[in-house]
C-alpha positions as CSV (number, residue, x, y, z in Angstrom):
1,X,67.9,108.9,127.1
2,X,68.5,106.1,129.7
3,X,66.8,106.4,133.1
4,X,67.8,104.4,135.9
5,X,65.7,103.8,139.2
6,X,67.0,102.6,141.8
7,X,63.5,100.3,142.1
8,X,64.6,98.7,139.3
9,X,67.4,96.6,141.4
10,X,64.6,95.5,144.0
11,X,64.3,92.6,143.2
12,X,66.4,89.7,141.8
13,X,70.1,89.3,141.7
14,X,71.7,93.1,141.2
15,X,74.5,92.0,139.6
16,X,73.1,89.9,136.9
17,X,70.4,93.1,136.2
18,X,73.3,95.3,136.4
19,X,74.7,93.4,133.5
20,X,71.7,93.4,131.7
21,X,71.9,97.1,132.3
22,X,75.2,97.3,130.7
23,X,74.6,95.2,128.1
24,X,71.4,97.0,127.1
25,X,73.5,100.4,127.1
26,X,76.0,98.8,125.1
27,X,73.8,97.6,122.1
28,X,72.0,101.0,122.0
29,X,75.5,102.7,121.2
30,X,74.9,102.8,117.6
31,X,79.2,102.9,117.0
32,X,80.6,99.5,116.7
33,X,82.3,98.9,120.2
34,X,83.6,95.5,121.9
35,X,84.8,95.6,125.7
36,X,88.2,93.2,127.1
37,X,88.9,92.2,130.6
38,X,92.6,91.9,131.8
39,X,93.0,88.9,130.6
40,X,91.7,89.8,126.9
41,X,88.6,87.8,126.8
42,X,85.6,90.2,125.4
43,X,82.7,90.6,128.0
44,X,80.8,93.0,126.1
45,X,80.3,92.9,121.8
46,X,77.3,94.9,120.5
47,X,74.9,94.9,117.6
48,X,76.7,97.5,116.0
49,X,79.8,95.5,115.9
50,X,78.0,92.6,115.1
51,X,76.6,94.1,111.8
52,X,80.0,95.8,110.5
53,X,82.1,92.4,111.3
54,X,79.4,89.9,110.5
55,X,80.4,88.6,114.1
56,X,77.7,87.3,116.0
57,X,77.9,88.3,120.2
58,X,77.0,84.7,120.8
59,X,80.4,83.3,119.4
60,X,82.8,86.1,120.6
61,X,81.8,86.7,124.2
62,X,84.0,85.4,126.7
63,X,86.7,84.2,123.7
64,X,90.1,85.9,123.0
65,X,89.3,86.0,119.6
66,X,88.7,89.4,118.8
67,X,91.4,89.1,116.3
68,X,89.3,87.1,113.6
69,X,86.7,89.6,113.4
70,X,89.5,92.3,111.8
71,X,92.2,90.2,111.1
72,X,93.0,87.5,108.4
73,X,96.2,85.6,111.3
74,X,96.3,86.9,114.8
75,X,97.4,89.6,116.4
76,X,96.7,92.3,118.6
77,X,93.6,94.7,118.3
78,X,94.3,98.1,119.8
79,X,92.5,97.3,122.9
80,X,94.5,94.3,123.7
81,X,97.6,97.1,123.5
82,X,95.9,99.3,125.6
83,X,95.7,96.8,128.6
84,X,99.3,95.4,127.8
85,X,100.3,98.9,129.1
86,X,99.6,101.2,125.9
87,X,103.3,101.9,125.0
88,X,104.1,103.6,121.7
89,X,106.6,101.2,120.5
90,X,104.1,98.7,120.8
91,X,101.1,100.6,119.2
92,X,103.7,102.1,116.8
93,X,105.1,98.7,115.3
94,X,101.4,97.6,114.3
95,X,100.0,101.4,112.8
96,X,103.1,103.0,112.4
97,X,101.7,106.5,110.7
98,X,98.0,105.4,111.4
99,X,98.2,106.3,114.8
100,X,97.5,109.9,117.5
101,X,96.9,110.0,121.0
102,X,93.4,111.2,121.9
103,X,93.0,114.6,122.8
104,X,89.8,113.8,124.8
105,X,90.8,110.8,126.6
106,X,94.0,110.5,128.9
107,X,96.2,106.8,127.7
108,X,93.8,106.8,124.5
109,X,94.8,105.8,120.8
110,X,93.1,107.1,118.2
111,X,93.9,104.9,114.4
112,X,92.8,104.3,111.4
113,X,93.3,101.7,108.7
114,X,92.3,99.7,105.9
115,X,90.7,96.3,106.6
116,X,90.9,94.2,103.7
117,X,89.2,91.2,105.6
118,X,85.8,93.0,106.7
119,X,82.8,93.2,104.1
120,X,82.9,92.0,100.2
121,X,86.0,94.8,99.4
122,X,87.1,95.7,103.0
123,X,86.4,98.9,104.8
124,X,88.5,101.9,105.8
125,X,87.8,102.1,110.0
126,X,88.4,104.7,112.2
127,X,88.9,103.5,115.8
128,X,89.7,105.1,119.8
129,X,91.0,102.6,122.9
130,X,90.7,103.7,126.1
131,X,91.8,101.7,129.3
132,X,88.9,101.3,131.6
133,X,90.3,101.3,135.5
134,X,88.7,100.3,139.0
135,X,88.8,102.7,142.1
136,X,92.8,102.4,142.5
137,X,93.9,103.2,139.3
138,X,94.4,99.7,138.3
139,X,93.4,98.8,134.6
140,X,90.7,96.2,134.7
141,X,90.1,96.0,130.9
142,X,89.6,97.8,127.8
143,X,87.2,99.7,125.2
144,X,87.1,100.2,121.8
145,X,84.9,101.9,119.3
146,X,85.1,101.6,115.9
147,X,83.8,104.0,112.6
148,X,83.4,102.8,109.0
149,X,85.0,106.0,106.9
150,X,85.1,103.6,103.8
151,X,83.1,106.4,102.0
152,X,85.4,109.6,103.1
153,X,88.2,107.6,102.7
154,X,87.2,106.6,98.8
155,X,86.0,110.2,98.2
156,X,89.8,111.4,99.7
157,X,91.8,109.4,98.1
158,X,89.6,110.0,94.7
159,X,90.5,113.7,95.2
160,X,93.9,112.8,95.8
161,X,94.3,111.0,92.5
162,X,92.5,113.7,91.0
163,X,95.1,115.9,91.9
164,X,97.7,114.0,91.5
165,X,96.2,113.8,87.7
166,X,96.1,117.0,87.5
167,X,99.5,117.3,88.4
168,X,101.3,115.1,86.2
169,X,99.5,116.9,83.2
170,X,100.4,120.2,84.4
171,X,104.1,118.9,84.2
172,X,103.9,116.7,81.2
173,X,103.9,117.3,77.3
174,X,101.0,115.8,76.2
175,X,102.8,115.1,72.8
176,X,105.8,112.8,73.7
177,X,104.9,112.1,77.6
178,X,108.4,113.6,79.0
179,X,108.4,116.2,81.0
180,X,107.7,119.8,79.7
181,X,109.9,123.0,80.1
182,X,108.3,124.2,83.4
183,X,109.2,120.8,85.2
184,X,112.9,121.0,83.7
185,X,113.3,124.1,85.4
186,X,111.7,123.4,89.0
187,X,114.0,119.7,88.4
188,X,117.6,121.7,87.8
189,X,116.4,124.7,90.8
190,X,116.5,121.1,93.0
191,X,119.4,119.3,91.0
192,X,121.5,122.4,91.6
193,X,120.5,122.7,95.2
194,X,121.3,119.1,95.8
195,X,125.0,119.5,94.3
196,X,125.3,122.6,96.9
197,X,124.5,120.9,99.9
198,X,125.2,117.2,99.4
199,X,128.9,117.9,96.8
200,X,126.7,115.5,94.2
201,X,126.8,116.5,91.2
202,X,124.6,115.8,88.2
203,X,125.2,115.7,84.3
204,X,122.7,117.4,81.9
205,X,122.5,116.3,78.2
206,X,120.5,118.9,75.9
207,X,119.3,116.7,72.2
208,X,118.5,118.4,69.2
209,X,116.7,116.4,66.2
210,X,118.9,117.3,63.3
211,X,117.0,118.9,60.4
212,X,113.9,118.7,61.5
213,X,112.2,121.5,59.9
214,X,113.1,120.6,56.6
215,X,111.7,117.2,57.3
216,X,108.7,118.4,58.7
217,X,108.0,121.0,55.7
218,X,108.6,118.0,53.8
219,X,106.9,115.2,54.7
220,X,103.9,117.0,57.1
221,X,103.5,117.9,60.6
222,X,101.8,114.8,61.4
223,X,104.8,112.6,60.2
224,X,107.2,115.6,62.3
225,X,105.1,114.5,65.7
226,X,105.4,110.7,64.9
227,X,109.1,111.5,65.0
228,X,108.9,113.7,68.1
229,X,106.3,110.6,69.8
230,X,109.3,107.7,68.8
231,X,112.0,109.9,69.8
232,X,110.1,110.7,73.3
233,X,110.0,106.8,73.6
234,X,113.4,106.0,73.1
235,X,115.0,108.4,75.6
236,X,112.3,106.8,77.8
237,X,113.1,103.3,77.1
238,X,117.1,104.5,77.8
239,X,117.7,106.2,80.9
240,X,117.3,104.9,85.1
241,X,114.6,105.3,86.9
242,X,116.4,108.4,88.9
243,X,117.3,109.8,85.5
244,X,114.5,112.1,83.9
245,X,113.7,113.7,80.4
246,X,111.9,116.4,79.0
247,X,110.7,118.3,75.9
248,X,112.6,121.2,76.1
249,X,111.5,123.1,72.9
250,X,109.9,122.2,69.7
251,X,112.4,119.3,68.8
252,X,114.6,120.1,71.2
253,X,114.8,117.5,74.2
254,X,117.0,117.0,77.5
255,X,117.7,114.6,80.2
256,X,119.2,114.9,83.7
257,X,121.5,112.7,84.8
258,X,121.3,112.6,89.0
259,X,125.0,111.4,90.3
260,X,126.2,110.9,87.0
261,X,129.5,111.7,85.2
262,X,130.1,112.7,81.6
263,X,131.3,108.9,80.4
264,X,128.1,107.7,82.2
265,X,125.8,110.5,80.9
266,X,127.9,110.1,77.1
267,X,127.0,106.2,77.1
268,X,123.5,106.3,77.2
269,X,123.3,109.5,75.1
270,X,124.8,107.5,72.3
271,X,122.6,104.2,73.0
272,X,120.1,106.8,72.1
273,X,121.7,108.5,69.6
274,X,122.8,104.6,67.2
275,X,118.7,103.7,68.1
276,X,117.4,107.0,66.4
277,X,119.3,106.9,63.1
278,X,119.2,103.3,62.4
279,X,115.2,103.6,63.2
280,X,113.3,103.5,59.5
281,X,110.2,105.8,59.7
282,X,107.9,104.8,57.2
283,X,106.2,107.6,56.0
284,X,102.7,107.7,53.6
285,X,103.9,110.5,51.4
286,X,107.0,108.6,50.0
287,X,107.6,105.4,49.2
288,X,110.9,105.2,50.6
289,X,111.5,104.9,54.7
290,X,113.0,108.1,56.0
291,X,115.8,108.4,58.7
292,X,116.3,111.0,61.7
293,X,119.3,111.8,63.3
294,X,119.7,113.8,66.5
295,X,123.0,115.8,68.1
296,X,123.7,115.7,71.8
297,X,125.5,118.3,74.3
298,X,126.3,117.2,77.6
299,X,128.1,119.2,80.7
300,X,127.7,118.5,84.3
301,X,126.9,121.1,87.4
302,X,129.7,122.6,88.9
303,X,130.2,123.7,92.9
304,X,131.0,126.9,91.2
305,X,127.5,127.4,89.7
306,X,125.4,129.8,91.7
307,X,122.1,129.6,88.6
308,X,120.8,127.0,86.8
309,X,122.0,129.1,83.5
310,X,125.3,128.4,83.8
311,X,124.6,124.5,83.7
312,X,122.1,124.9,80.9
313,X,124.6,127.4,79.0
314,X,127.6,124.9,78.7
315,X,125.4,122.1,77.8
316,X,124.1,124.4,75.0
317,X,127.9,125.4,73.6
318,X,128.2,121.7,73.6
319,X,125.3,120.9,71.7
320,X,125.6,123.9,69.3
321,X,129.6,123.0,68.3
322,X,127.7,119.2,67.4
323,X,125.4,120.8,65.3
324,X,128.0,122.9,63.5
325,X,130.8,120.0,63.0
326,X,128.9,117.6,61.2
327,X,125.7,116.5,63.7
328,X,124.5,113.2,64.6
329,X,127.2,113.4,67.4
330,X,127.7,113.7,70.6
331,X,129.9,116.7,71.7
332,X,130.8,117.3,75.8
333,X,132.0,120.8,77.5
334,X,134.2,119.9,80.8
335,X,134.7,122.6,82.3
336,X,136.0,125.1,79.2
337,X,137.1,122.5,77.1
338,X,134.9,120.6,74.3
339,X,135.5,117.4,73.9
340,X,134.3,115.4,70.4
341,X,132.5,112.2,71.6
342,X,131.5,110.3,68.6
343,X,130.4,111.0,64.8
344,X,127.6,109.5,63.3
């Protein structure tokens, strides 16, 4: 605790031990802190400051660089805003997102950002500007205070990719790397919606590998999941980025087509479709390399459609008439009428 007597301004100049005075309270605020006048030249920089920017008092006193300590080019610390006036547009253009008022202090900002500039791998900071004002009002300068959160900020976003982790494998078949069934569900529920409320509809294509069984009884499980693994990676290698597929069953597979028609859905389904059965699988039980073919069946949502059912049903009448009239083919359902695509 600090205790002031008022012998203690006896003698000497008052002002210059009144500086001393505030220069001592300063350096024993153990949060990094740096004071601007009115005209943005920094009267006060303490040891705190000095330690987390590697800034030395003796070179940043009574220069307008602030900046350099935080920044790799110039431009504005939140202080410097704060005396400017402190307008959101202003604060907002620099930590857009990054910034709150303070609840404690009136015409404060409270931010936080990354500083790729300050220590060997840059530091997260937390930091508050206040206005500091004479008798009238006026504003006469500006504080800041700064906090290193490097380590709650690591240990947040570590949690967050932990998550995140977490996530993607709850929603991903570990086998192929698409999408599992639960994600194709919660993906048509917000497909569907979409078509309600926007009038954009999407086209959903439902694959089937074509004898797969037999191969797999044939030739081994292992060489039936080197199919499924290739297959996976071609449909990956195939569609957009907005586009998204999934492992819908055993060696079943579908893909949802965002703002796409039948032709467009139809033309990568074949692209898919010519890849898989001219693809030789070389297999360690027989000599010979072994083929696969798939069959595709592809509708698209309809304003009419009230369940995702009804989108997944006509896909599935499409793809069940491929399987019966010869496979390796691609077989559409528009509206109530099939359509015959292509034959392998």
């Amino acid at each position: 605790m600090l205790v002031v007597d008022n012998s203690d301004f006896s003698d000497g100049n008052p002002l210059e031990q009144q500086e001393t005075l505030l220069e001592t309270v300063f350096n024993r605020i153990p949060l990094p802190t740096f004071v601007l006048d009115n005209n943005h030249t920094i009267i006060f920089w303490n040891k705190a400051l000095e330690q987390l920017t590697n800034k030395k008092r003796s070179e940043m006193i009574g220069t307008q660089n602030q900046w350099i300590a935080f920044y790799a080019t110039e431009r504005p610390t939140l202080a410097d805003l704060i005396i400017e006036g402190g307008k959101d547009e202003a604060v907002s253009q620099l930590y857009e997102n990054k910034y709150k008022t303070s609840a404690l202090i009136e015409d404060a900002y409270e931010a936080e950002d990354f500083f790729p500039d300050i220590g060997e791998k840059g530091e997260w900071l937390s930091f508050t500007a206040a206005s500091i004002t004479d008798a009238q009002g006026k504003v006469i300068g500006a504080i800041e205070t700064l906090t290193n959160i490097s380590k709650e900020k690591h240990s947040q976003i570590a949690l967050q990719e932990s998550e995140e982790r977490y996530k993607q494998l709850s929603i991903t078949d570990t086998l192929t790397g698409l999408y599992n069934r639960r994600h194709f569900t919660e993906k048509m529920i917000a497909e569907l919606e979409r078509t309600k409320r926007y009038n954009q509809y999407f086209a959903l294509c439902i694959i089937d590998l074509d004898n797969f069984k037999l191969m797999n009884d044939a030739y081994g499980h292992l060489f039936g999941d080197q199919i499924l693994q290739k297959f996976g990676s071609m449909i990956k290698n195939n569609i957009r980025k907005i586009d998204t597929a999934y492992r819908y069953g055993g060696e079943e597979f579908a893909i949802i087509f965002p703002g796409t028609s039948l032709e467009g859905a139809v033309q990568v389904a074949n692209r898919i479709r010519v890849e898989l059965s001219v693809f030789a699988f070389a297999n360690e039980n027989s000599e010979k390399r072994i083929r696969a073919t798939a069959s595709f069946g592809i509708s698209t949502s309809s304003a009419a459609d009230s369940q995702i059912e009804e989108v997944i049903k006509r896909a599935d009448k499409a793809l069940y008439k491929a399987k019966k009239t010869g496979k390796n083919k691609i077989e559409i359902l528009r509206d109530t009428a099939f359509m015959s695509i292509l034959n392998g």
